[in-house]
C-alpha positions as CSV (number, residue, x, y, z in Angstrom):
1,X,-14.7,15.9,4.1
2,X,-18.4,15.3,3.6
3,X,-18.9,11.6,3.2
4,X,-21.6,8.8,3.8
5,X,-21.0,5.5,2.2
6,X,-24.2,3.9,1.0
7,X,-26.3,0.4,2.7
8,X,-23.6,-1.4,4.2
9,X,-20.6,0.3,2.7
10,X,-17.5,0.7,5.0
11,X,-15.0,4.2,4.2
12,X,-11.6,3.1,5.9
13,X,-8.4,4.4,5.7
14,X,-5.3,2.1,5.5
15,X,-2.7,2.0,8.5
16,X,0.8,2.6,8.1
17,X,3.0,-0.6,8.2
18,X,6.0,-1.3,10.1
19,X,9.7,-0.2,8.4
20,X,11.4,-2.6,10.1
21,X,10.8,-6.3,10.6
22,X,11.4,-8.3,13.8
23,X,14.7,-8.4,13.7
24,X,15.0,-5.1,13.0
25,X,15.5,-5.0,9.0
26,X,14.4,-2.1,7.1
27,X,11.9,-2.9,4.2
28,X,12.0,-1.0,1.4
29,X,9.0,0.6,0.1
30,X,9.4,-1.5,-3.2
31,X,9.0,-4.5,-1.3
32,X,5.8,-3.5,1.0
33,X,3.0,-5.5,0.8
34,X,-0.3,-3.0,1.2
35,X,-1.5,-3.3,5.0
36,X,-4.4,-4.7,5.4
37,X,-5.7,-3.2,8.5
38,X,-7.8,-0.5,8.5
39,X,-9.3,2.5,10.3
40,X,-13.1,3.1,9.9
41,X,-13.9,6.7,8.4
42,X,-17.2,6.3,7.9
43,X,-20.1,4.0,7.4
44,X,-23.1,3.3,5.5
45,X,-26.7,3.3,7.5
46,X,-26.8,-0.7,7.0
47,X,-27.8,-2.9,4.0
48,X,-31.4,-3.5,3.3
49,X,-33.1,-6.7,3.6
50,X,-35.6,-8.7,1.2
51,X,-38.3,-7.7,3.4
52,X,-37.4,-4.2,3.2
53,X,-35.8,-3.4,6.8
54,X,-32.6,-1.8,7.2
55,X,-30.1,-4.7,9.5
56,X,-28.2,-1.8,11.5
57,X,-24.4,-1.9,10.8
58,X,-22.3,-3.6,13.8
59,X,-19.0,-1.3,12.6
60,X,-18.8,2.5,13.8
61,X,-16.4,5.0,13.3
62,X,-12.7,4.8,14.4
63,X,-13.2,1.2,14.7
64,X,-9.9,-1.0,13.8
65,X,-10.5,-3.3,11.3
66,X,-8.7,-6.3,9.5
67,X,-10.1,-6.7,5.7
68,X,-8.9,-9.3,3.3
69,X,-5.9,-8.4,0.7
70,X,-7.8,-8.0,-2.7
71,X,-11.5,-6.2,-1.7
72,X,-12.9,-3.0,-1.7
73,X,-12.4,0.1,-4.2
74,X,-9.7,2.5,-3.8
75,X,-10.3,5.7,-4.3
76,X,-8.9,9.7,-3.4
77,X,-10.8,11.9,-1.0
78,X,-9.0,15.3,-0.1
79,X,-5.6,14.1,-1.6
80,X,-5.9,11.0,1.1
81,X,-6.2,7.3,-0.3
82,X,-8.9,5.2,1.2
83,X,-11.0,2.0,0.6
84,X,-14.4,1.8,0.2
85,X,-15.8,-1.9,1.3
86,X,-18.8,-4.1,1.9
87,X,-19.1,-4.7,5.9
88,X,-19.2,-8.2,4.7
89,X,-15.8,-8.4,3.2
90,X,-14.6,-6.9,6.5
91,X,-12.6,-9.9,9.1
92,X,-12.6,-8.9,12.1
93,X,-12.5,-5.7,14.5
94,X,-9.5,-5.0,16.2
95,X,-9.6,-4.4,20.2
């Protein structure tokens, strides 16, 4: 896949959620919620400035990432699903 998000535009790929909860219940796929962690595919050279300087993005590939539940764009690269997102609507990186 050839694939470079543009300014400060994140390409992740969702994780896959647990099956079973705590107490070791199996969820159904009907009642999944879409995770929303994330791993970073590729990124965006960094969003431009009013005075015209490029701000370097602090993400980097195969970073972990938590986003919030209703941002980004989905969209289909090679058959995969994936999300593209602002680096601002991204929450927090993941150790």
């Amino acid at each position: 896949m050839n694939f470079r998000p543009l300014y400060d535009r994140v390409l992740v790929k969702r994780l896959q959620s647990e099956n079973r909860t705590a107490g070791g219940l199996i969820i159904p796929d009907t009642a999944k919620e879409k995770p929303q962690e994330a791993e970073v595919v590729a990124v965006g050279n960094g969003r431009v400035l009013d005075n015209g300087s490029v701000r370097a993005m602090s993400l980097k590939v195969g970073d972990k990432v938590l986003f919030g539940k209703y941002t980004g764009d989905e969209i289909k690269l090679d058959g995969e699903e994936h999300l593209i997102l602002r680096e601002e609507d991204i929450l927090a990186v993941l150790a």
